[in-house]
mmCIF file of the N, C-alpha and C atoms, coordinates in Angstrom:
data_MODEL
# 
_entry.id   MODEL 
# 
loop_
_atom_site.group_PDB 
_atom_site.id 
_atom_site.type_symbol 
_atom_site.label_atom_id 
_atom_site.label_alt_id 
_atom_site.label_comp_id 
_atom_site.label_asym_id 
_atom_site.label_entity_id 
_atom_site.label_seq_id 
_atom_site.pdbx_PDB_ins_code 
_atom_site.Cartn_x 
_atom_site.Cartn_y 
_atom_site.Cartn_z 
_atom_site.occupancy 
_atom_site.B_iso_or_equiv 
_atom_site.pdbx_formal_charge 
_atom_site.auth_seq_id 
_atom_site.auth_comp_id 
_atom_site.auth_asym_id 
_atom_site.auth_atom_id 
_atom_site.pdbx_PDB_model_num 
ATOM 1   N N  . UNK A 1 1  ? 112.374 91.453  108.254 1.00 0.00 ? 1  UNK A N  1 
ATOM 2   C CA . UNK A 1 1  ? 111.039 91.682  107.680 1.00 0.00 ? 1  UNK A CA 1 
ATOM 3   C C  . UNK A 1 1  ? 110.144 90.475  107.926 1.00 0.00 ? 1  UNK A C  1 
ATOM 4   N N  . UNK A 1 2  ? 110.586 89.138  108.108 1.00 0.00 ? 2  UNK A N  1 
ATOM 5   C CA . UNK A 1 2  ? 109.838 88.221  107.981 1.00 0.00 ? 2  UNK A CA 1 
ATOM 6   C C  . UNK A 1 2  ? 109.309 88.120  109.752 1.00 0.00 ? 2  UNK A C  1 
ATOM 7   N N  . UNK A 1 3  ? 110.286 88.300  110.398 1.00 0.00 ? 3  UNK A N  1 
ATOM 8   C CA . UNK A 1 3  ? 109.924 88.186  111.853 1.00 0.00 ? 3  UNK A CA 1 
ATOM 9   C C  . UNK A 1 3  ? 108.837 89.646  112.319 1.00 0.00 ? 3  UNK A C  1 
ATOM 10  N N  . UNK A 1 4  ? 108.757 90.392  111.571 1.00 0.00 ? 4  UNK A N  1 
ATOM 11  C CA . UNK A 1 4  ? 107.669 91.322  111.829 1.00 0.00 ? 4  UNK A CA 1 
ATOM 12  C C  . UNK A 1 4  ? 106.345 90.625  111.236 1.00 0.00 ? 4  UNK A C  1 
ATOM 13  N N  . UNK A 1 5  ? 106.190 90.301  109.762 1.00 0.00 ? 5  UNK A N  1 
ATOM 14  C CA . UNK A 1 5  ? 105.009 89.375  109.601 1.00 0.00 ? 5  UNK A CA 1 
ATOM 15  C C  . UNK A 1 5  ? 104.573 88.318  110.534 1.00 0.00 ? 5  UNK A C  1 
ATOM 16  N N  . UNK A 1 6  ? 105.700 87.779  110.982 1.00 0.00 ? 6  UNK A N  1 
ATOM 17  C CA . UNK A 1 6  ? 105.492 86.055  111.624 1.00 0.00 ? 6  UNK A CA 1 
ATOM 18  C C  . UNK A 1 6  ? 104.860 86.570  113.024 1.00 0.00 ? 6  UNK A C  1 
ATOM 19  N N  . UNK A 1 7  ? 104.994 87.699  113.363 1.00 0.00 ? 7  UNK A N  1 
ATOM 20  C CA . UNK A 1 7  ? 104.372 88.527  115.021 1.00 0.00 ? 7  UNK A CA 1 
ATOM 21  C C  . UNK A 1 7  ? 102.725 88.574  114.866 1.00 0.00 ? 7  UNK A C  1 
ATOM 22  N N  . UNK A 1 8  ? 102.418 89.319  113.346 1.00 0.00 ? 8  UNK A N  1 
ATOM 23  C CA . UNK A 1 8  ? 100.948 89.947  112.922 1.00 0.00 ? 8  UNK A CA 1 
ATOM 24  C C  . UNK A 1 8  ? 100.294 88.613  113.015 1.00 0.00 ? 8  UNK A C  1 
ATOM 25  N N  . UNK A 1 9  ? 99.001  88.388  113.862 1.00 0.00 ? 9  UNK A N  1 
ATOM 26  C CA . UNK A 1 9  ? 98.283  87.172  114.147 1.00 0.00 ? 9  UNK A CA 1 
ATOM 27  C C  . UNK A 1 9  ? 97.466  87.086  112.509 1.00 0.00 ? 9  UNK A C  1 
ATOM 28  N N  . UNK A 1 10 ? 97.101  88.214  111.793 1.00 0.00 ? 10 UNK A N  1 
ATOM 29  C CA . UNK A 1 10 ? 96.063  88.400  110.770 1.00 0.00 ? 10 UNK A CA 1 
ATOM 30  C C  . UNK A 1 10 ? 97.044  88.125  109.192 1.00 0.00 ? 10 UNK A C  1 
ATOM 31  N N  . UNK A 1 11 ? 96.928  86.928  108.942 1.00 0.00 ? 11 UNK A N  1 
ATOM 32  C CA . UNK A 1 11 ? 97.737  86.444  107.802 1.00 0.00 ? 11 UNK A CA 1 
ATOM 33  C C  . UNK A 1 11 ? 97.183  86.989  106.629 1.00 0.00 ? 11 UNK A C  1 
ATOM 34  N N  . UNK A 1 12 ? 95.602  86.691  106.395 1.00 0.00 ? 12 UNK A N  1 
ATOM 35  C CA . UNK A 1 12 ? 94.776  87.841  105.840 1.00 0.00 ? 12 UNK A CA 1 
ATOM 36  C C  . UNK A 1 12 ? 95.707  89.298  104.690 1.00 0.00 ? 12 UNK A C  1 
ATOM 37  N N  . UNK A 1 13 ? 95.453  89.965  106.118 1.00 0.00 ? 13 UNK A N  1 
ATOM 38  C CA . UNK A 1 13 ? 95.840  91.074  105.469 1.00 0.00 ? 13 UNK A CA 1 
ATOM 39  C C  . UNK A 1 13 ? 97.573  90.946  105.210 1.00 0.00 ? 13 UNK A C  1 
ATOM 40  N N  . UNK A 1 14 ? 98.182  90.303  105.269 1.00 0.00 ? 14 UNK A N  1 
ATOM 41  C CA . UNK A 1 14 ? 99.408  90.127  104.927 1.00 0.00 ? 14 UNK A CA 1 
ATOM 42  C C  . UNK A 1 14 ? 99.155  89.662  103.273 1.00 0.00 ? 14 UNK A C  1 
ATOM 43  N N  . UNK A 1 15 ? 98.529  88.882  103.072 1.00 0.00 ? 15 UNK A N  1 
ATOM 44  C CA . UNK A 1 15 ? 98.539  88.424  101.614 1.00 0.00 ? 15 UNK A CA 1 
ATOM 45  C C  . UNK A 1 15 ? 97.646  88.952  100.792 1.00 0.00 ? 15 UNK A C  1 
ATOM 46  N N  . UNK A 1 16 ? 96.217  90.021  101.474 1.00 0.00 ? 16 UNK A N  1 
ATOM 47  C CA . UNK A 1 16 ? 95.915  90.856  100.734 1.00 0.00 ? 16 UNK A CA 1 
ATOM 48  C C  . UNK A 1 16 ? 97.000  92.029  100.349 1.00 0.00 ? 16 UNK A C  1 
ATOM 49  N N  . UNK A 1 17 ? 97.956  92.781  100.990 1.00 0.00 ? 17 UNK A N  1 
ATOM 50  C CA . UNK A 1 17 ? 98.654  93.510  100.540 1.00 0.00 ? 17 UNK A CA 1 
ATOM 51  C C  . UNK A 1 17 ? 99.809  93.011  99.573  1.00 0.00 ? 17 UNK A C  1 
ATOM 52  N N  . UNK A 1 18 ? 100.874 91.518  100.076 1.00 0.00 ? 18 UNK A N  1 
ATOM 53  C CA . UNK A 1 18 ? 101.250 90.985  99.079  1.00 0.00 ? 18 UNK A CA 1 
ATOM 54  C C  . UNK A 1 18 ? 100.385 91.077  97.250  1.00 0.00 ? 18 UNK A C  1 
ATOM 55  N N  . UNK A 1 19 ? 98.987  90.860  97.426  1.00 0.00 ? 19 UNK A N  1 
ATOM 56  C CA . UNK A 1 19 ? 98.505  90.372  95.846  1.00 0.00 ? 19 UNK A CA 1 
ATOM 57  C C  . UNK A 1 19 ? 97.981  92.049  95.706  1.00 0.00 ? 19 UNK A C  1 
ATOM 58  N N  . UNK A 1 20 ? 98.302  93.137  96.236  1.00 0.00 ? 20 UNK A N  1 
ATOM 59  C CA . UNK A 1 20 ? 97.917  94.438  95.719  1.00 0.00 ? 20 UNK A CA 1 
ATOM 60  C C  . UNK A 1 20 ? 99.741  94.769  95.129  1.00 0.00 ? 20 UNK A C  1 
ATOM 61  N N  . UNK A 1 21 ? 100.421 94.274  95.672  1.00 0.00 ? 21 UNK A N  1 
ATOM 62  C CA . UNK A 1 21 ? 101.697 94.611  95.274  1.00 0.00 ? 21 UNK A CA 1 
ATOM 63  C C  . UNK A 1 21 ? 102.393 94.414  93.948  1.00 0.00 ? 21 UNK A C  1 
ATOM 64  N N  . UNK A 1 22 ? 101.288 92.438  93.963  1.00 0.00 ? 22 UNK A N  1 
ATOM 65  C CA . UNK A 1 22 ? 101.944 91.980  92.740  1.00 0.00 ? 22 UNK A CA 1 
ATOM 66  C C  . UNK A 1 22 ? 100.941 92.473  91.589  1.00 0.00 ? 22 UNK A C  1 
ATOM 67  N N  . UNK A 1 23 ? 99.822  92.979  91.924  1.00 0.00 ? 23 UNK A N  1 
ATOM 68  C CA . UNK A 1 23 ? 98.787  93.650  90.962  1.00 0.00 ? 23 UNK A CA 1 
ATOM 69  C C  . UNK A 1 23 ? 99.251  94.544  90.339  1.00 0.00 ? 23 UNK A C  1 
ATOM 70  N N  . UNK A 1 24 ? 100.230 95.630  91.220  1.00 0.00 ? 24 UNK A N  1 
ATOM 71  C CA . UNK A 1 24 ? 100.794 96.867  91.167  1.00 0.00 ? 24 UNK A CA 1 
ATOM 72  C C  . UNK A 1 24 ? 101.736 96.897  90.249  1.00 0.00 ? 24 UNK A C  1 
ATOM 73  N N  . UNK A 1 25 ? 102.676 95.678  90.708  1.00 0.00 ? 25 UNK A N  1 
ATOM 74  C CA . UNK A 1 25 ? 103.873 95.768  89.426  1.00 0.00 ? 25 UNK A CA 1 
ATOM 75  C C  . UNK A 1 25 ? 103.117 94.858  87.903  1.00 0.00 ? 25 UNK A C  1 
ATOM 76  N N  . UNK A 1 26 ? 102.285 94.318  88.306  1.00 0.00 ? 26 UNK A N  1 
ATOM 77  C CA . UNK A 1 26 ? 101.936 94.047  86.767  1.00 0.00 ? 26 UNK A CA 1 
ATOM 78  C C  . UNK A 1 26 ? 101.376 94.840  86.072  1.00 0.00 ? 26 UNK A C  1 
ATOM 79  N N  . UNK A 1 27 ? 100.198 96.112  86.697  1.00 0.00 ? 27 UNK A N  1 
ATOM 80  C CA . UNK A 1 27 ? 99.781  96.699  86.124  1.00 0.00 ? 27 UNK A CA 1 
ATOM 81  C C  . UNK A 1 27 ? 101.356 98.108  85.617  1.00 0.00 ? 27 UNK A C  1 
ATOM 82  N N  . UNK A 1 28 ? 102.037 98.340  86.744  1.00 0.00 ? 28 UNK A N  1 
ATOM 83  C CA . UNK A 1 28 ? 102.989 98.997  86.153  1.00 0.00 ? 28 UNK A CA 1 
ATOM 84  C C  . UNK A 1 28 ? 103.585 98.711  85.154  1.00 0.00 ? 28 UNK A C  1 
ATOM 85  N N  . UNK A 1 29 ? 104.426 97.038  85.192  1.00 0.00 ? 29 UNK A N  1 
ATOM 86  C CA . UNK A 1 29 ? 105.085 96.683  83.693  1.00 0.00 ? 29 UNK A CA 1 
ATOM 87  C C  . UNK A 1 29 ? 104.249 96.938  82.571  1.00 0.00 ? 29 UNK A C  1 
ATOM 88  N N  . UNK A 1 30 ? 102.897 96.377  82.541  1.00 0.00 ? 30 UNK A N  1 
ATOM 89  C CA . UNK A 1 30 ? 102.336 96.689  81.411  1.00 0.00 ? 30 UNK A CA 1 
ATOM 90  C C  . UNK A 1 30 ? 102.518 98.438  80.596  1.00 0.00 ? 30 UNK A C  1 
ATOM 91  N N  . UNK A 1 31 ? 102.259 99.117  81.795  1.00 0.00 ? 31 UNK A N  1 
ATOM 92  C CA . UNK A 1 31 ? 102.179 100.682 81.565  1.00 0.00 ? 31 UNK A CA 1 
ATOM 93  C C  . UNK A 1 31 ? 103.105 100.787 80.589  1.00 0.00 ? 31 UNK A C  1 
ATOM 94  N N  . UNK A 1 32 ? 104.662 100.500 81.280  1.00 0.00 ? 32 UNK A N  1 
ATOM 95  C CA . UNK A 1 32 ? 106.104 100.602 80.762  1.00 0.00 ? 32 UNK A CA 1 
ATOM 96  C C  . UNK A 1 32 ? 106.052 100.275 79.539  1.00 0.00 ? 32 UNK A C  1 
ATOM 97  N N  . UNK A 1 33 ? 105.704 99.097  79.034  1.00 0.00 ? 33 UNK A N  1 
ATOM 98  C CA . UNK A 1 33 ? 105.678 98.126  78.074  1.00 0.00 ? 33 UNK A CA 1 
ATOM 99  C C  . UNK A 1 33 ? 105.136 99.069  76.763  1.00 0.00 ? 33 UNK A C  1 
ATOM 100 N N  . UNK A 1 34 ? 103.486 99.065  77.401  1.00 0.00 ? 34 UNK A N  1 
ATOM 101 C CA . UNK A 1 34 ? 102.670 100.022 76.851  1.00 0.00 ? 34 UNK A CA 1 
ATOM 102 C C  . UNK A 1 34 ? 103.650 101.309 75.664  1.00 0.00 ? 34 UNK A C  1 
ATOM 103 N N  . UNK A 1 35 ? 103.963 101.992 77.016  1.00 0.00 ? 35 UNK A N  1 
ATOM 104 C CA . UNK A 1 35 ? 105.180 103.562 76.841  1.00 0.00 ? 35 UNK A CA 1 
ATOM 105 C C  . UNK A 1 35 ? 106.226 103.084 75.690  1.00 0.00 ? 35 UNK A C  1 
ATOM 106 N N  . UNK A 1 36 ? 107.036 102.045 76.170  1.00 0.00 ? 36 UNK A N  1 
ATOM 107 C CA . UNK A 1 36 ? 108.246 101.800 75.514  1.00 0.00 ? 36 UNK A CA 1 
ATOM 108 C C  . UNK A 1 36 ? 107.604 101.602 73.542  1.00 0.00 ? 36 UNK A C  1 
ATOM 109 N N  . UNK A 1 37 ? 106.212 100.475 73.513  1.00 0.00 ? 37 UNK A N  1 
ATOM 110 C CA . UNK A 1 37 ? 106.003 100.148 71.906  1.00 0.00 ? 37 UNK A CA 1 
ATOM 111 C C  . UNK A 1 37 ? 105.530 101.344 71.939  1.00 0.00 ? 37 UNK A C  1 
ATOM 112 N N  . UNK A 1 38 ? 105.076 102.264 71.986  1.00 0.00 ? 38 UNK A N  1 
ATOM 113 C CA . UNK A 1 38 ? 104.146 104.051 71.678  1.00 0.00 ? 38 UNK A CA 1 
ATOM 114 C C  . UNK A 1 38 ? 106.005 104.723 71.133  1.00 0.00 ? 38 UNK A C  1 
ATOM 115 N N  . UNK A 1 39 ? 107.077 104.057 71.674  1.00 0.00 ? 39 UNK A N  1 
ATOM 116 C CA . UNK A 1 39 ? 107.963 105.188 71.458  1.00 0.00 ? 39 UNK A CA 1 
ATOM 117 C C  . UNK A 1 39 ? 108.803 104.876 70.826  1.00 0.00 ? 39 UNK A C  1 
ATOM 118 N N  . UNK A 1 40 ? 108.838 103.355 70.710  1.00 0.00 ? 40 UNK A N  1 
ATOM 119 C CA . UNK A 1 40 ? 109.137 102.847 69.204  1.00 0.00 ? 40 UNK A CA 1 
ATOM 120 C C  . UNK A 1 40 ? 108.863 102.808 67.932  1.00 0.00 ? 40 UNK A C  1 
ATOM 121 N N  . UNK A 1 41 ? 106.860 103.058 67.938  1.00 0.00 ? 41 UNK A N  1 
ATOM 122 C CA . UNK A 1 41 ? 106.219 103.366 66.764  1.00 0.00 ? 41 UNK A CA 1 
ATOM 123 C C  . UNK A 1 41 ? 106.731 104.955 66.612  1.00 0.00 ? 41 UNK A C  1 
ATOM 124 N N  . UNK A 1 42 ? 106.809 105.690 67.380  1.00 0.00 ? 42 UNK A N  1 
ATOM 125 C CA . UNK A 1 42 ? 107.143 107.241 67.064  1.00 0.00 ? 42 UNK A CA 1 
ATOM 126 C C  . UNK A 1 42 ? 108.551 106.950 66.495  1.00 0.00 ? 42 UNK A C  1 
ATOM 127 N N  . UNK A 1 43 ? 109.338 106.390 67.198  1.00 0.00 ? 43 UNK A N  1 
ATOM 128 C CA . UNK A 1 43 ? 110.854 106.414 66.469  1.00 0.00 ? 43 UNK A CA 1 
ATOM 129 C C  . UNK A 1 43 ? 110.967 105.666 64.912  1.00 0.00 ? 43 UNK A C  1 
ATOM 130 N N  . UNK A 1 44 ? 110.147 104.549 64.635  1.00 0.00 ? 44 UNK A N  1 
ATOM 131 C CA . UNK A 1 44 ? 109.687 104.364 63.363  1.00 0.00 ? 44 UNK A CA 1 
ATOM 132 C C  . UNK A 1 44 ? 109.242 105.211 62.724  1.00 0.00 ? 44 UNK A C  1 
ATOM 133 N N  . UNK A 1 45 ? 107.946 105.981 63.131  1.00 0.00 ? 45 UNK A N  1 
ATOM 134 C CA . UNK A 1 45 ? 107.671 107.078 62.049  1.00 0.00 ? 45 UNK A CA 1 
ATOM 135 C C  . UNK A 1 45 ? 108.235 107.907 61.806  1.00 0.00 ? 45 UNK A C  1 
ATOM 136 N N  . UNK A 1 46 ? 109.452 108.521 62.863  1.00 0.00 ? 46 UNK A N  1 
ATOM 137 C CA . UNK A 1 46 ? 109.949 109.426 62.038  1.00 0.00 ? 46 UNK A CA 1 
ATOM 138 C C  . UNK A 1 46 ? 111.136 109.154 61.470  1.00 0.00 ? 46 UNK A C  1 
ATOM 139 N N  . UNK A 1 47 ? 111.902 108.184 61.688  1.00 0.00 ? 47 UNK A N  1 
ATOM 140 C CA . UNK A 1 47 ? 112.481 107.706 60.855  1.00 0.00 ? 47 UNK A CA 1 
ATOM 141 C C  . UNK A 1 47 ? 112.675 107.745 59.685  1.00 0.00 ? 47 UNK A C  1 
ATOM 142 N N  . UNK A 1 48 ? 110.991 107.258 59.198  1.00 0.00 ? 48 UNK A N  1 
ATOM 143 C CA . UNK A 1 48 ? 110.545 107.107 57.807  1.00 0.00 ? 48 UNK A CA 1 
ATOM 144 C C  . UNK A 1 48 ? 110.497 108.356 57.324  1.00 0.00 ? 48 UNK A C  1 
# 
């Protein structure tokens, strides 16, 4: 994988797609995160 980057003359777009990637999983973890406390407060309420 690295010797296919190290070929592409346009470094550019190599590290624009890198920082859409790492955008991607942060905005995903959050999502998760998000999901997981929503389904903990439900498992609290009914709990109660």
């Amino acid at each position: 994988m690295e010797a296919v980057i190290a070929k592409k003359p346009n470094k550019v777009s190599c590290f624009a797609a890198g920082a859409a990637v790492d955008v991607a999983m942060l905005i995903l973890l959050s999502y998760v995160s998000e999901i997981s406390r929503r389904m903990n407060g439900y498992a609290d309420w009914i709990n109660d």
